[in-house]
C-alpha positions in Angstrom: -1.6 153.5 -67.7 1.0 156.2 -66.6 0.2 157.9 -62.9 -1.9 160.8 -64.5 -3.2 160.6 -68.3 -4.7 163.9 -70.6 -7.4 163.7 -72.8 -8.1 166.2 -75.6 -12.3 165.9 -75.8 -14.3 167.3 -78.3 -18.2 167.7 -78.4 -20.3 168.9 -81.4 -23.3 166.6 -81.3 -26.0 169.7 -81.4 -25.9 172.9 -81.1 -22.8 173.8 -78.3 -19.2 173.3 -79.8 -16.7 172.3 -77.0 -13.4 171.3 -76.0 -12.0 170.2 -72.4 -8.7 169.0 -71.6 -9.3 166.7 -68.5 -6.7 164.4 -66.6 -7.3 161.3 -64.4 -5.0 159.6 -61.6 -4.6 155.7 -61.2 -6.7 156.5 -58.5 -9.4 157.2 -60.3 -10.0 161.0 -59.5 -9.1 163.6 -62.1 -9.0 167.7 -63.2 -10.4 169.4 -65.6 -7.4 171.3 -67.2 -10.1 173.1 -69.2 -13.9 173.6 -70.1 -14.6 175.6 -73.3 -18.3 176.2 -74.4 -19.3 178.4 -77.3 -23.5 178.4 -77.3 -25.1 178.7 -80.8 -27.9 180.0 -78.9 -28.4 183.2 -80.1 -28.3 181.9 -84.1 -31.0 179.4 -83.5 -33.1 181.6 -81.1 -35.2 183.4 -84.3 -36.3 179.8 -86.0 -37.7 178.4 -81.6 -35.3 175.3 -82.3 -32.1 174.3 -83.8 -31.2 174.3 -87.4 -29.2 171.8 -88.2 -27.2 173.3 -91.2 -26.6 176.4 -89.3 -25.2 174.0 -86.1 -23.0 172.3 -88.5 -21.6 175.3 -89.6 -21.1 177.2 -86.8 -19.2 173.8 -85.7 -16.8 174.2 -88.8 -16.6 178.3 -88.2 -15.4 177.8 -84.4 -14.0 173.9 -83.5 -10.7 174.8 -84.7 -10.4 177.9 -82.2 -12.1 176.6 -79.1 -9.6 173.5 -79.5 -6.2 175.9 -78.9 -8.2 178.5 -76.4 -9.1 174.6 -74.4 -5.0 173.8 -74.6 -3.6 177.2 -74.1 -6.1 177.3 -70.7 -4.5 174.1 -70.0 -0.9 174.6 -70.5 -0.9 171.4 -72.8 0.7 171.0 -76.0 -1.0 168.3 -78.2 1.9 166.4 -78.1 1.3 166.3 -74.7 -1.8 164.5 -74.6 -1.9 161.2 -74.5 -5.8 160.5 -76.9 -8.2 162.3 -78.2 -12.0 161.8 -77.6 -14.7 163.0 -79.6 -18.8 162.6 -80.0 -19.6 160.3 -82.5 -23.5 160.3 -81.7 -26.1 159.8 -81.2 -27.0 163.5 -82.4 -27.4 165.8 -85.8 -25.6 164.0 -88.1 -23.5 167.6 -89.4 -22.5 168.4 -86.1 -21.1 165.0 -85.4 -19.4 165.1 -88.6 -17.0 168.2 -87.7 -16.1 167.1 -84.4 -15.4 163.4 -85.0 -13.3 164.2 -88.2 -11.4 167.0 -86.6 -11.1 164.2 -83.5 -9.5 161.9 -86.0 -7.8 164.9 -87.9 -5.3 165.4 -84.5 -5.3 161.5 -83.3 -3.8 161.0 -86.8 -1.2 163.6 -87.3 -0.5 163.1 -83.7 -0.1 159.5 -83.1 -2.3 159.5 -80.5 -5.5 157.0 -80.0 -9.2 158.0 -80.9 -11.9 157.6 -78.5 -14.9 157.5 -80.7 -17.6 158.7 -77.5 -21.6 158.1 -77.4 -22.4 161.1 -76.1 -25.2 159.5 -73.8 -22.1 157.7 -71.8 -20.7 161.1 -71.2 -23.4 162.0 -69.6 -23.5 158.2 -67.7 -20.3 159.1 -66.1 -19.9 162.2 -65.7 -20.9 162.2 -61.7 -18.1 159.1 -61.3 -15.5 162.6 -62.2 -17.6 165.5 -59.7 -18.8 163.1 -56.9 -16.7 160.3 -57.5 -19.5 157.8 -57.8 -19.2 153.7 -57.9 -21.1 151.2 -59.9 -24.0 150.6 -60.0 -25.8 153.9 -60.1 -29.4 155.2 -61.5 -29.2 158.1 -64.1 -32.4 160.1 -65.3 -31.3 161.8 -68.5 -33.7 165.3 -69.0 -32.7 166.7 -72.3 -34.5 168.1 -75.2 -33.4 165.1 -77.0 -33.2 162.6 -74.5 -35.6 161.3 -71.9 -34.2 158.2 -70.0 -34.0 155.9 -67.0 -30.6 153.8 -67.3 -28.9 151.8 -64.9 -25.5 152.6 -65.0 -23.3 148.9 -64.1 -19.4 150.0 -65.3 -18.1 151.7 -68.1 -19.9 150.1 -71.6 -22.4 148.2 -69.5 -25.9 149.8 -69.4 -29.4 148.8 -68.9 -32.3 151.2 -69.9 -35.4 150.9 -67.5 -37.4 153.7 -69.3 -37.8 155.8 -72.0 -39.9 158.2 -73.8 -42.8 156.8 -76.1 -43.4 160.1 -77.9 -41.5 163.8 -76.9 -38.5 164.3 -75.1 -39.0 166.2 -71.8 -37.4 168.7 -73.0 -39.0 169.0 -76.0 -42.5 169.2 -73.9 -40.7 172.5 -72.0 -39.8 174.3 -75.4 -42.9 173.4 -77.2 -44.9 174.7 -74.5 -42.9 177.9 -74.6 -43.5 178.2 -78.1 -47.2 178.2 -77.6 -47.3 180.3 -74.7 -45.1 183.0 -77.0 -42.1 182.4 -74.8 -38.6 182.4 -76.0 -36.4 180.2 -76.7 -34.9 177.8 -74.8 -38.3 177.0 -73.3 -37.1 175.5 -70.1 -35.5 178.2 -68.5 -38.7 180.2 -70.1 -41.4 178.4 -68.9 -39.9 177.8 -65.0 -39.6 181.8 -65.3 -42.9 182.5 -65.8 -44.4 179.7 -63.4 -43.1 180.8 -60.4 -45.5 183.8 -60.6 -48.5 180.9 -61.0 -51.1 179.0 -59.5 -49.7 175.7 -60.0 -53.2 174.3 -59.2 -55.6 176.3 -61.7 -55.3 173.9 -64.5 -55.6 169.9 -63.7 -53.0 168.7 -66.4 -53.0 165.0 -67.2 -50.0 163.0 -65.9 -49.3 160.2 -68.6 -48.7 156.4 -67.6 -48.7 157.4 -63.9 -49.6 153.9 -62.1 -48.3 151.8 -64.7 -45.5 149.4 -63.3 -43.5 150.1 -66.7 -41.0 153.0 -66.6 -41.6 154.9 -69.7 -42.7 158.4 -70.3 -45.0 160.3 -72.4 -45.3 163.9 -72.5 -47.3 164.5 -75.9 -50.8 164.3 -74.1 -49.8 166.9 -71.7 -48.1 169.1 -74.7 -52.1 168.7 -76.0 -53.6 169.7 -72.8 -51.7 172.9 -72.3 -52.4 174.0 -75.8 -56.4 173.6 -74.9 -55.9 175.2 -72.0 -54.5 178.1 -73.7 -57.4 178.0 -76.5 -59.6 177.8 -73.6 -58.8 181.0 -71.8 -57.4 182.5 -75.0 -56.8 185.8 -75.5 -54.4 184.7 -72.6 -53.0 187.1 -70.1 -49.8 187.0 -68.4 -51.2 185.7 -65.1 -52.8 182.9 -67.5 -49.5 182.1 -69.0 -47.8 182.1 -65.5 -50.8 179.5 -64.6 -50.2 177.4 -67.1 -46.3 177.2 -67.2 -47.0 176.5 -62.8 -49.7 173.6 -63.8 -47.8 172.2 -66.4 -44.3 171.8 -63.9 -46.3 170.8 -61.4 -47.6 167.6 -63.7 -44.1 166.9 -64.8 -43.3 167.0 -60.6 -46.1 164.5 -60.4 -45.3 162.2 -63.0 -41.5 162.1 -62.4 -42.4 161.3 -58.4 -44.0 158.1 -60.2 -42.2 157.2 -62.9 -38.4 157.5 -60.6 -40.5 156.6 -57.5 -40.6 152.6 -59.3 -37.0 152.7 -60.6 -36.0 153.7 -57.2 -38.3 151.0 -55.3 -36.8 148.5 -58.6 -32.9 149.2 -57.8 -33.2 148.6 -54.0 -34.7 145.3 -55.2 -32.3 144.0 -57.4 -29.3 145.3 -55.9 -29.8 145.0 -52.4 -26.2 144.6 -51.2 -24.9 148.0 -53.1 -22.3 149.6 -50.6 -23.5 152.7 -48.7 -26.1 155.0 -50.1 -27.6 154.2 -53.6 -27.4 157.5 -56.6 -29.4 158.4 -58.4 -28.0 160.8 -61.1 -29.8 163.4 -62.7 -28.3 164.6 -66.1 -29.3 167.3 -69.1 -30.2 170.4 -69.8 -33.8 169.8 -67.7 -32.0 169.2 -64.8 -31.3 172.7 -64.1 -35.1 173.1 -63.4 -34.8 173.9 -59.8 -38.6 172.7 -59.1 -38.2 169.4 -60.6 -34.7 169.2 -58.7 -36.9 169.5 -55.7 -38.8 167.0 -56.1 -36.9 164.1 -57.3 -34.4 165.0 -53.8 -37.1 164.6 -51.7 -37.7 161.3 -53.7 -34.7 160.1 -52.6 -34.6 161.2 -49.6 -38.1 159.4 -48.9 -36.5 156.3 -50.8 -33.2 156.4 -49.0 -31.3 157.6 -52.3 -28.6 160.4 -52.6 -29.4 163.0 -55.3 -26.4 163.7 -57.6 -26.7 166.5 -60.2 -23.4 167.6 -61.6 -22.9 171.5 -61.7 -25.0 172.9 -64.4 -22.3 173.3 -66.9 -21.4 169.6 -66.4 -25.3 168.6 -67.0 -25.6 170.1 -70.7 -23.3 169.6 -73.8 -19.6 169.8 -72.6 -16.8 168.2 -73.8 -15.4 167.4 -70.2 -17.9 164.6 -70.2 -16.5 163.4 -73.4 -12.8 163.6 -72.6 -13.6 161.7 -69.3 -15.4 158.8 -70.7 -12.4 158.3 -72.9 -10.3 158.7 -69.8 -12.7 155.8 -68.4 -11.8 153.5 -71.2 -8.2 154.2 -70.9 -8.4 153.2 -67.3 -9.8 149.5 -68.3 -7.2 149.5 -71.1 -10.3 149.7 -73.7 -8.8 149.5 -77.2 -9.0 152.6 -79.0 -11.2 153.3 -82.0 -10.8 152.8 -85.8 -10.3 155.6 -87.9 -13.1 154.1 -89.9 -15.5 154.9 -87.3 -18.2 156.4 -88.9 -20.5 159.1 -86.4 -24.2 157.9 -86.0 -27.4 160.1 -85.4 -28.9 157.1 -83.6 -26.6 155.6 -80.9 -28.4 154.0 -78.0 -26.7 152.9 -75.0 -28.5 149.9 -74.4 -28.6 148.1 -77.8 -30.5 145.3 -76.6 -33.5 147.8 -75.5 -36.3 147.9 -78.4 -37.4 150.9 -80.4 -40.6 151.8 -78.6 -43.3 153.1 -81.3 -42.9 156.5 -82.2 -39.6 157.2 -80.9 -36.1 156.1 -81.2 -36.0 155.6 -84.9 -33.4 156.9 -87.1 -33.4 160.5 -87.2 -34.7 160.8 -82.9 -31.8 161.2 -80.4 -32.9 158.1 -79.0 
């Protein structure tokens, strides 16, 4: 590999169309030349979710022109790069469509290799580029599609510890913001309105807590905050504020549990790892500042370091999909075929089963 190499990344698995240009040394450090987001937010904010034919198309509408804003930031030519990496799932099929074929669309008439990138390793490795991490390493992926504990051993080798049996942890925050009447995206929504709440007025049930597996389940708790808000209904601000406070407080609870194993699990199978054992926290729930709080004094109490990327690095970005490529450069990984077709389902642990009710075709499992 040459002493610094470019990637050209491209991410449109849901509903954020990006493009980074991000280099890496032999050294294994690297830049990011460029960081382009464009957030659909706004068109899917009337329907409280995203649309996936609206995603799709607002993919087609504005790929093209994030892609030569990301190289003219960057001072790159496309000649100048030396692949091109794009999500090819797990995600909404549509979305992954655009992006991989436009991916394969510049690899082609430029000569240059495709990296065909799960979007879940992007997020894997993502820490190994900020804080320069080295393997092995826990990761807790938050997401409205995604909730996941995955030991991360090198680049292609994952194990998953835990996952979601039912709803995303995400998908608990904006479901609970759609009951309360809050907007969307619920997370941001519904850690707004708790921090003006009694965190204690409503007991909240805290699902699998004491079990020595490492799954999740949020559904039950999505059930008891809609009685709760049939039980006090008409509800008042102060109740909503109540609830949203309760409700973090039980995801608080049940994460101290839940990561309080994998971290007790990691120490026990890897009890040689060199200097301080990670534990990186990745997706858009990770910008919850209450349930950052807790899971760093987990570590802290379990002898962990906490390592969240900056915010913009923990949601959809393409910088995390430019640098996994640059990852499998590194290793001289061979590149993909053009046949690669995308894939709504894409798990990074292939040998972990399906749990019932989630991660079938169709979840972002």
């Amino acid at each position: 590999m040459a002493s610094s190499s470019l990637v050209l990344g491209i991410e449109t698995s849901c509903d954020e169309t990006a493009a980074a240009v991000v280099s890496r040394r032999e050294d294994g450090t690297g830049d990011i030349l460029a960081d382009v987001v464009l957030s659909q937010m706004d068109e899917h904010s009337a329907y409280g979710g995203v649309v996936p034919e609206i995603a799709a198309r607002a993919h087609v509408d504005a790929l093209d022109t994030l892609i030569a804003e990301a190289l003219e930031r960057s001072g790159v030519r496309l000649r100048d790069i030396d692949a091109v990496a794009a999500t090819a799932g797990p995600g909404l099929i549509g979305g992954l469509l655009v992006g991989l074929m436009t991916g394969k669309a510049i690899a082609r008439t430029t000569g240059k290799p495709l990296y065909a990138i799960n979007h879940l390793e992007g997020h894997a490795l993502t820490a190994r580029l900020t804080d320069k991490l080295t393997f092995p390493y826990l990761m807790l992926l938050v997401s409205g599609g995604h909730t996941q504990l995955v030991l991360v051993r090198g680049i292609g080798d994952y194990e998953r510890w835990g996952t979601t049996i039912d709803d995303a942890l995400g998908e608990a925050f904006d479901k609970t913001a759609k009951l309360l009447g809050l907007p969307y995206p619920g997370g941001p929504a519904v850690e707004s309105a708790a921090r003006g709440g009694d965190e204690r007025r409503f007991d909240f049930p805290r699902p699998l807590v004491g079990e020595a597996r490492l799954d999740f389940s949020f559904s039950g708790l999505k059930t008891a905050v809609r009685q709760a808000a049939e039980g006090v209904a008409p509800v008042s601000d102060q109740d909503i504020s109540d609830i949203c406070a309760s409700f973090q407080r039980a995801i608080g609870r049940t994460l101290e549990d839940r990561i309080g194993r994998g971290l007790q699990r990691f120490k026990s199978e890897f009890p040689e790892t060199h200097g301080v054992p990670a534990l990186v926290v990745a997706g858009g729930v990770a910008a919850n500042q209450e349930l950052r709080r807790v899971l760093t004094d987990l570590c802290g109490k379990h002898g962990f370091r906490f390592v969240a990327p900056p915010h913009r690095l923990c949601t959809d970005n393409a910088v995390m999909i430019a640098w996994a490529g640059l990852e499998r450069m590194a290793l001289d990984l061979p590149a993909d075929d053009f046949a690669f077709a995308p894939r709504s389902r894409w798990p990074l642990d292939d040998a972990a089963p399906a749990l019932l009710a989630y991660g079938k075709r169709g979840a972002k499992a």
